[in-house]
C-alpha positions as CSV (number, residue, x, y, z in Angstrom):
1,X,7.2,-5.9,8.1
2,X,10.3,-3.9,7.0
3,X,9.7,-0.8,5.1
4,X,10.3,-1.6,1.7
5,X,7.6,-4.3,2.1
6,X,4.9,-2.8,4.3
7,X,5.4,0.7,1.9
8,X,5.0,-1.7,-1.5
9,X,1.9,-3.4,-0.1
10,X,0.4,-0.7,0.8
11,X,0.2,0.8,-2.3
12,X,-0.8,-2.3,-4.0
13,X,-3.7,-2.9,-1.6
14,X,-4.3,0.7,-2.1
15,X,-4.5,1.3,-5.7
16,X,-7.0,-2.0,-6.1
17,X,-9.4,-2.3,-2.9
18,X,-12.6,-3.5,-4.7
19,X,-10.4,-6.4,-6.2
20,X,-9.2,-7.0,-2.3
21,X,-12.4,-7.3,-0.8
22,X,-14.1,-9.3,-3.9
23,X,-11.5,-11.7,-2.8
24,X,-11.8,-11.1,1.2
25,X,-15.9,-11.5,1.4
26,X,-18.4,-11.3,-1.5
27,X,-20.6,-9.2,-0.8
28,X,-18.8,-5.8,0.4
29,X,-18.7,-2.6,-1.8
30,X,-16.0,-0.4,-1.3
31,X,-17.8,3.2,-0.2
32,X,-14.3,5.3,0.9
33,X,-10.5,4.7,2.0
34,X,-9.5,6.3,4.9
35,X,-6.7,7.4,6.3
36,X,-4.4,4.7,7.4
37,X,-3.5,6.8,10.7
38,X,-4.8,6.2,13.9
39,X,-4.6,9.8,15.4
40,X,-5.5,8.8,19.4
41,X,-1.8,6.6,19.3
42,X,-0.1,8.3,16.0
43,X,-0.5,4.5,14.8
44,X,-0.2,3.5,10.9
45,X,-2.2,0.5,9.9
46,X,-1.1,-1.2,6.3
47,X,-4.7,-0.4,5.0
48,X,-8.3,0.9,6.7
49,X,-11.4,1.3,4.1
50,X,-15.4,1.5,4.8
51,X,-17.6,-0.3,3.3
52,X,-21.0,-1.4,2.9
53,X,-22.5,-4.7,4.1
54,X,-25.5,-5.8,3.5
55,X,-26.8,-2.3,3.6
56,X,-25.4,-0.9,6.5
57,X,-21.4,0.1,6.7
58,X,-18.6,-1.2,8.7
59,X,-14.9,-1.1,8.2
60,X,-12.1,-3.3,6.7
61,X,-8.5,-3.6,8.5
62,X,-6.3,-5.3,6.9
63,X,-2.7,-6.1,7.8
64,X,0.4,-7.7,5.8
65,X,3.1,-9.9,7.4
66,X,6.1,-11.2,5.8
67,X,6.9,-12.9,8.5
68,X,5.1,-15.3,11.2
69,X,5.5,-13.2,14.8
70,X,4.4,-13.9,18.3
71,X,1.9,-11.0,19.4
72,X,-0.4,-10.3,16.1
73,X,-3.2,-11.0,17.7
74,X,-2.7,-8.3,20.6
75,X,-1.4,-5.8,17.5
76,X,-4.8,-6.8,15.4
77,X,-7.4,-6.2,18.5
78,X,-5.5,-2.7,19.6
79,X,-5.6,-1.6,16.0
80,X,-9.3,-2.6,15.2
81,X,-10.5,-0.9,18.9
82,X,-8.4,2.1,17.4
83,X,-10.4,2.3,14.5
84,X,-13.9,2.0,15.6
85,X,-13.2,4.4,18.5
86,X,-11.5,6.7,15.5
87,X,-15.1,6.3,13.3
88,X,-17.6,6.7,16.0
89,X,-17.6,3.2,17.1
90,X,-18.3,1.3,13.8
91,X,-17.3,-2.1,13.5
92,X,-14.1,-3.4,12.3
93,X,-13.3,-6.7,11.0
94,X,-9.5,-7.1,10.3
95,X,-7.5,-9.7,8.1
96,X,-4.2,-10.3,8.5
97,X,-2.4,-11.5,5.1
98,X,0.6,-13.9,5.7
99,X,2.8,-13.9,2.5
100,X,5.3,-17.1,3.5
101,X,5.2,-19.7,5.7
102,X,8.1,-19.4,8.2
103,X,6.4,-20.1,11.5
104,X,3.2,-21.1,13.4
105,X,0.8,-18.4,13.0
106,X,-2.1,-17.5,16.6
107,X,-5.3,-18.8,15.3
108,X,-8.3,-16.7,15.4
109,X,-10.1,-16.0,17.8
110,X,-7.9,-14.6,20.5
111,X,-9.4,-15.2,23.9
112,X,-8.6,-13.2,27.4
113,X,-9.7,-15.3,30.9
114,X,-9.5,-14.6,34.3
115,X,-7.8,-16.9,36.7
116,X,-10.9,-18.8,37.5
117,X,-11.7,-19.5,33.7
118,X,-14.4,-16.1,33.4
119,X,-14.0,-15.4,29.4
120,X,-13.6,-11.4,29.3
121,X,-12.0,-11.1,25.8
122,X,-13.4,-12.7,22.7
123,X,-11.9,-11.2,19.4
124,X,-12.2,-12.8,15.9
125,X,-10.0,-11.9,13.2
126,X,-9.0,-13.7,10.0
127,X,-5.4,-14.9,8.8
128,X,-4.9,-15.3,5.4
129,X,-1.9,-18.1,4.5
130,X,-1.3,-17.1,1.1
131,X,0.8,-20.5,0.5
132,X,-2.6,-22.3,1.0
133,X,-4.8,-20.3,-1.6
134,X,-6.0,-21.8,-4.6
135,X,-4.3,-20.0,-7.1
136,X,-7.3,-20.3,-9.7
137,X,-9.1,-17.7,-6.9
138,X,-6.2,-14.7,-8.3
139,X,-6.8,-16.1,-12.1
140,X,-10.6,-15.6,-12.3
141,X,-11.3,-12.6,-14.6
142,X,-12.1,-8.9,-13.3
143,X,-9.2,-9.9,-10.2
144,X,-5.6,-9.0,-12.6
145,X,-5.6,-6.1,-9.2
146,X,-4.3,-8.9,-6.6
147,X,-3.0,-11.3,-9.9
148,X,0.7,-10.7,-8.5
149,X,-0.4,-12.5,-5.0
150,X,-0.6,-16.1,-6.9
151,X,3.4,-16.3,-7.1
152,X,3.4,-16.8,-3.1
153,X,1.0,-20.1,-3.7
154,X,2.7,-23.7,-3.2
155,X,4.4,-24.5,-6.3
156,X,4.5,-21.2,-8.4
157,X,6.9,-19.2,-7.3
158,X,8.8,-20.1,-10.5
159,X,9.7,-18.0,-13.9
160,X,6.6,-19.8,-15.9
161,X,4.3,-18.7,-13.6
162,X,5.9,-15.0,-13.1
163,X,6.0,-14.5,-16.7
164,X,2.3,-15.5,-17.2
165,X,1.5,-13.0,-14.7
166,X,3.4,-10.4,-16.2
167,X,2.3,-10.9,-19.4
168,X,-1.6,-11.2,-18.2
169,X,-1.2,-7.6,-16.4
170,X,0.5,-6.1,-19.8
171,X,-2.4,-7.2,-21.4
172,X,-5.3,-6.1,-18.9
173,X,-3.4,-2.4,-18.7
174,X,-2.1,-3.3,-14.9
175,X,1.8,-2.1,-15.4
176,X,1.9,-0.2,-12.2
177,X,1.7,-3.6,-10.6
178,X,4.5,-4.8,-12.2
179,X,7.2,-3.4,-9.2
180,X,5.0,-5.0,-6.6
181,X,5.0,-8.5,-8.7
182,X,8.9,-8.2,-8.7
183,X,9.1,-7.6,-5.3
184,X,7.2,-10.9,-4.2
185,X,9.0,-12.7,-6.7
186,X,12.4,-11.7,-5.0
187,X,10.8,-12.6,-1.8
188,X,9.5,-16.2,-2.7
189,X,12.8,-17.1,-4.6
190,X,15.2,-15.1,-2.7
191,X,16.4,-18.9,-1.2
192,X,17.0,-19.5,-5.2
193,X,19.7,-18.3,-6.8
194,X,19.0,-19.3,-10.0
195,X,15.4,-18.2,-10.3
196,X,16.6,-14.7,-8.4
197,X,19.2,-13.7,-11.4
198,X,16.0,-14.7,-14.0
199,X,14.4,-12.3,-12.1
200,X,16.7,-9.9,-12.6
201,X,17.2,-10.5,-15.8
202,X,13.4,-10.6,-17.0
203,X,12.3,-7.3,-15.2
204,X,15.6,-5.6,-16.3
205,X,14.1,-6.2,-20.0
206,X,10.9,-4.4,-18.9
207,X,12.7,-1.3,-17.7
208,X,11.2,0.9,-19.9
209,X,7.7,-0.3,-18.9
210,X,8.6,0.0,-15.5
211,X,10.1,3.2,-15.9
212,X,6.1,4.7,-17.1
213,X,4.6,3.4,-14.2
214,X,3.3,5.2,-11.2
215,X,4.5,2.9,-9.3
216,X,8.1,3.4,-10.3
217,X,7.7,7.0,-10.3
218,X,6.3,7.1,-6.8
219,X,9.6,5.1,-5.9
220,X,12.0,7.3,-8.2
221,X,10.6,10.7,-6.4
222,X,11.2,9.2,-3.4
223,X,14.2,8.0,-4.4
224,X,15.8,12.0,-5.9
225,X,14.2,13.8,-2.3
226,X,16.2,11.3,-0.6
227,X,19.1,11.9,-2.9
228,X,19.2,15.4,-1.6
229,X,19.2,15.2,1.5
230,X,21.2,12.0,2.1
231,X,22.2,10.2,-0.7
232,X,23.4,6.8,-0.6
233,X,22.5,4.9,2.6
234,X,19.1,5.5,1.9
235,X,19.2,5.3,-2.1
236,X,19.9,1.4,-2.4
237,X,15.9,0.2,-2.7
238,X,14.6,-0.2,-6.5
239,X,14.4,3.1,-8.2
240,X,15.5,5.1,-5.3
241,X,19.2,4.3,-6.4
242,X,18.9,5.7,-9.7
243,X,17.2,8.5,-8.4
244,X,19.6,9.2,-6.2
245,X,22.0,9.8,-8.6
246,X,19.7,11.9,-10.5
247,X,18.8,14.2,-7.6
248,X,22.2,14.7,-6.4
249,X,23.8,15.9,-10.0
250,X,20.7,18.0,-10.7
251,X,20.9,19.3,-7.0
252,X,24.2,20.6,-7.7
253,X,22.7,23.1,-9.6
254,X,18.5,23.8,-9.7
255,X,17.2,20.6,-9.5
256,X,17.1,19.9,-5.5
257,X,14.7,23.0,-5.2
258,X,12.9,21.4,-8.2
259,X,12.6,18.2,-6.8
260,X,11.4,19.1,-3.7
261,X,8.5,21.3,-5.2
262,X,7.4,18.3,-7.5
263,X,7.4,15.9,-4.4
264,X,5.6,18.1,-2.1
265,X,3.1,18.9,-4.9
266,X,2.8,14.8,-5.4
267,X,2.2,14.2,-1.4
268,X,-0.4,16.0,-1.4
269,X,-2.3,14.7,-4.7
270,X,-1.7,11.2,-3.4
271,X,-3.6,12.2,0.0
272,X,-6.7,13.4,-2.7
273,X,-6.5,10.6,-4.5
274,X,-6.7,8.4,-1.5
275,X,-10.0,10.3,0.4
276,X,-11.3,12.2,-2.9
277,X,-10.6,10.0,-5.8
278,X,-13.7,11.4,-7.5
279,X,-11.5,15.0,-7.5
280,X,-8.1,14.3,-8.5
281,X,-7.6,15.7,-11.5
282,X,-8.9,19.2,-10.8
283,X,-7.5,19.1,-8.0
284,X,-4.1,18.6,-9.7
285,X,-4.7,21.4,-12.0
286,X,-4.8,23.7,-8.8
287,X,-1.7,22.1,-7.0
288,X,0.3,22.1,-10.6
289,X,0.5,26.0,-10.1
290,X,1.2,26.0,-6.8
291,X,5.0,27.0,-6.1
292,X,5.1,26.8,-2.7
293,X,7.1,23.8,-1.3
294,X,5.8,25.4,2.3
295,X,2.3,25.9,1.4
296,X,1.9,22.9,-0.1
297,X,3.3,20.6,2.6
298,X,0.9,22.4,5.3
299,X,-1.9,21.6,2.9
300,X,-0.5,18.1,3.2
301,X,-0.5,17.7,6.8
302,X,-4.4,19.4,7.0
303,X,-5.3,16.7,4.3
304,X,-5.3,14.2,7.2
305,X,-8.5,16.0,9.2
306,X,-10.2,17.0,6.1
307,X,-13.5,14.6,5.8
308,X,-15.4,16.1,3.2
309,X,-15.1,17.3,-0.2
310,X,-16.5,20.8,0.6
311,X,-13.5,20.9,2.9
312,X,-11.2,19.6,0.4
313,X,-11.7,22.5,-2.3
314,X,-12.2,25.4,0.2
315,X,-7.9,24.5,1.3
316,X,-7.4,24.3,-2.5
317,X,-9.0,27.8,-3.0
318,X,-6.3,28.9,-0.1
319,X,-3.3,27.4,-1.6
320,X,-4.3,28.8,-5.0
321,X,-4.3,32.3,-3.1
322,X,-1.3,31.8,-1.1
């Protein structure tokens, strides 16, 4: 998946995994997310959370595909064995989440033989066509977290059904999914010219919405430290344009110092929020005084072997003394 996809879905798996796996398999409570890296292969997987099931916990691997490719199997089954060997051995079950049809997708399970017909390989997976859901299953109350995913069903990825979803996540306090939902309305009706400029047209009307989001704000930081250092080439995604421009008139001056310190400081409350939700917002008091663009992108890159929350405050105590 390119990154302007694979980036925007992970965030929206990532800021809503209980409504994920409610959808998924009844049953499973979400207990932590992990890190999405794979340290043995430096590998990234789209999301990685453990759960509990039925009492005892496993992990959930889930994968996004915006396009039908020979080989997901093979990529699913060396992910999964990456991630039990990565928790000491638990099990994985991965999904992989298909958002339009445009091939033939390698049913579940994939099987390994020998020559002379031995089985050696069994491994089950699930794919998810999300052109075959029933879209009452992203309606049902309590799920407004994966509500954008109904514009990829058959039949409603048209303006009546974007605007009901827009209007049923202003009203349940989901704005932050509002980027994601028009980035998969681009993608179902980018063959549509006329639905695309309503597109436009609609979310350009809830710019100022937008603009509060995290979402959007995520992107527009992203968007100004890119600014500095490169400008234009990669400035032309949603929000990373405009901060472009930002960055690179305030960077004349004081602002590409300033911009830097506010993105490092952000990298590494997003890695909190991710393994120490609970946390966040001392934790952000402490990183809010830090000044430090140094110290606080080492703290960043210790984040990702910290496991528990003893760990997690002892490196803020450093930082703070730094």
């Amino acid at each position: 998946m390119s990154k302007k996809y694979d980036e925007s879905m992970k965030k929206f798996v990532g800021a809503n995994p209980q409504s994920f796996l409610d959808w998924l398999c009844l049953g499973m409570m979400l207990e932590s997310i992990l890190p999405t890296e794979l340290h043995s292969r430096n590998i990234f997987v789209d999301f990685l959370c453990k759960v509990m099931l039925d009492g005892k916990p496993c992990l959930i691997h889930i994968e996004f595909q915006r396009n039908i490719k020979a080989g997901i199997p093979m990529r699913l089954l060396e992910y999964n064995v990456l991630a039990s060997r990565e928790y000491k051995g638990l099990p994985v079950y991965s999904y992989v989440i298909y958002l339009v049809d445009d091939g033939t997708i390698d049913e579940s399970p994939l099987i390994r033989e020998l020559p002379n017909g031995k089985e050696v390989l069994r491994f089950c997976y699930e794919s998810i066509r999300l052109w075959d859901m029933d879209p009452k299953l992203f309606w049902q109350p309590g799920r407004e977290g994966i509500l954008p995913l109904v514009i990829l069903t058959t039949g409603n990825g048209c303006p009546e059904m974007i605007e009901a979803v827009i209007q049923r996540l202003i009203v349940a306090g989901k704005e932050d999914l509002l980027p994601v939902t028009k980035m998969l309305a681009s993608l179902v009706c980018k063959n549509n010219p006329e639905y695309s400029e309503w597109i436009d047209r609609r979310f350009a009307v809830l710019q100022d919405i937008l603009r509060e989001t995290e979402a959007y704000q995520q992107i527009l930081r992203e968007g100004k430290e890119e600014g500095y250092k490169e400008g234009k080439e990669e400035g032309k995604e949603e929000g990373k344009e405009e901060g472009y421009k930002e960055g690179k008139e305030e960077g004349k001056e004081e602002g590409k110092e300033e911009g830097k310190l506010l993105a490092s400081r952000q990298m590494l409350i997003d890695l909190i929020q991710v393994k120490f939700p609970e946390a966040v917002s001392l934790a952000k008091r402490c990183i809010d005084t830090v000044d430090d663009v140094e110290v606080l992108r080492a703290a960043a890159v210790r984040m990702f072997s910290i496991q528990t929350i003893e760990q997690m405050f002892h490196l803020l105590v450093e930082i703070d003394k730094a």
